[in-house]
N, C-alpha and C positions, 0 to 999 in steps of 0.2 A: 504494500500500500504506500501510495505516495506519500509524503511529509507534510504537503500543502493543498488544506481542501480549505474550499469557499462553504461554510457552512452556514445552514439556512434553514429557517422552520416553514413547514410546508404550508402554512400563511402568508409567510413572506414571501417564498416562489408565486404562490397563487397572487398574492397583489403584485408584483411585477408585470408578472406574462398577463394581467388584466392591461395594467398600464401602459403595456407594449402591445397593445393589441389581439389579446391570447384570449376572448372570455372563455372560450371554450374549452382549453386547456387551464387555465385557473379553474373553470369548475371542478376539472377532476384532478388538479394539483392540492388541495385544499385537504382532500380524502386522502393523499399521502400518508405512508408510517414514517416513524423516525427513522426505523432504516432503509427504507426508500427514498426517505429525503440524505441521510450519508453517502448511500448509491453516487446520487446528483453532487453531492459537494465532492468525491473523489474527484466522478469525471470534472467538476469544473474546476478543481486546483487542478489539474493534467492539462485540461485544455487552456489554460491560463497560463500558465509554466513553458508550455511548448511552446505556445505563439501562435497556436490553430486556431487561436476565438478570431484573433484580429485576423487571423486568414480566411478564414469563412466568412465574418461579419467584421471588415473593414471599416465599418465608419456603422457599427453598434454605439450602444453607448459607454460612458468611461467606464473607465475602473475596472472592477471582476464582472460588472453586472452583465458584460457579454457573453464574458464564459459561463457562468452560471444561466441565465438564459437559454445558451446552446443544448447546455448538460439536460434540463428538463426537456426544453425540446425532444430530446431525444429520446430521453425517459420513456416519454411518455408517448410519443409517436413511434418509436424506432428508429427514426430517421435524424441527422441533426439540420437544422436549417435554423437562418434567422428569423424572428419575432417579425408579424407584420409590419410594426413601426418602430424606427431606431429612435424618436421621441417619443420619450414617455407621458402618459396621458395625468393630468394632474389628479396629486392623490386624492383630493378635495370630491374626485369625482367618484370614487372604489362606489360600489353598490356595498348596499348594507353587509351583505352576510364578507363581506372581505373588510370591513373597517374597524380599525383595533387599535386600541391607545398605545404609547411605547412601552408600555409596563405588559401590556398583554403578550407583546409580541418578544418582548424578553424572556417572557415567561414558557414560552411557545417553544423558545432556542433549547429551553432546559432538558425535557427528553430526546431530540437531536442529540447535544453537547455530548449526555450519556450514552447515548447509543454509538459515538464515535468511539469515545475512550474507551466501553467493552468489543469494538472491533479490534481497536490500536492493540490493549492489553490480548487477546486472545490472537494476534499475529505475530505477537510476539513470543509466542508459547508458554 
């Protein structure tokens, strides 16, 4: 397992790929587990690391949020491709069932967090 994953609670993926033009995969990112959402943060520290996000999705938006984007993508399609829109749509706008304080969504990272560190520990032998 890589060193460096983009990790994310499957709220957080789902309000993304909303705000990128995903509803429909936000819908079914949200039903994520935690270790389906560490799946996604592997592939997108890999895809981030490599240099394959900005290869695919050249003018994505900054930071990890491309690689991580990709990685669901993929998830959940099979396939990777970029999000319909490289501008994010404002968060002002999330529909109800995806809008969540910053305390919730912190909250949301905590079974994530776990579920890495018993993958890290248990590859470790």
């Amino acid at each position: 397992m890589g060193s460096f994953t983009i990790t994310s609670p499957p709220l957080s993926i789902a309000r993304q790929l909303w705000r990128l033009g995903e509803p429909d995969l936000a819908a079914r990112a949200v039903g994520l587990s935690a270790e389906q959402a560490v799946d996604i943060a592997i592939r997108a520290g890999n895809l981030d690391q490599s240099g394959e996000a900005r290869t695919v999705w050249p003018d994505g938006p900054s930071g990890v949020t491309s690689a991580l984007m990709l990685a669901a993508v993929e998830y959940l399609e099979g396939s990777m491709r970029p999000c319909a829109r490289r501008r994010r749509l404002p968060e002002k706008n999330l529909p109800p069932a995806l809008q969540a304080s910053e305390e919730e969504l912190w909250a949301a990272l905590t079974p994530v967090a776990q579920a890495l560190t018993r993958r890290r520990l248990e590859a470790r032998g």
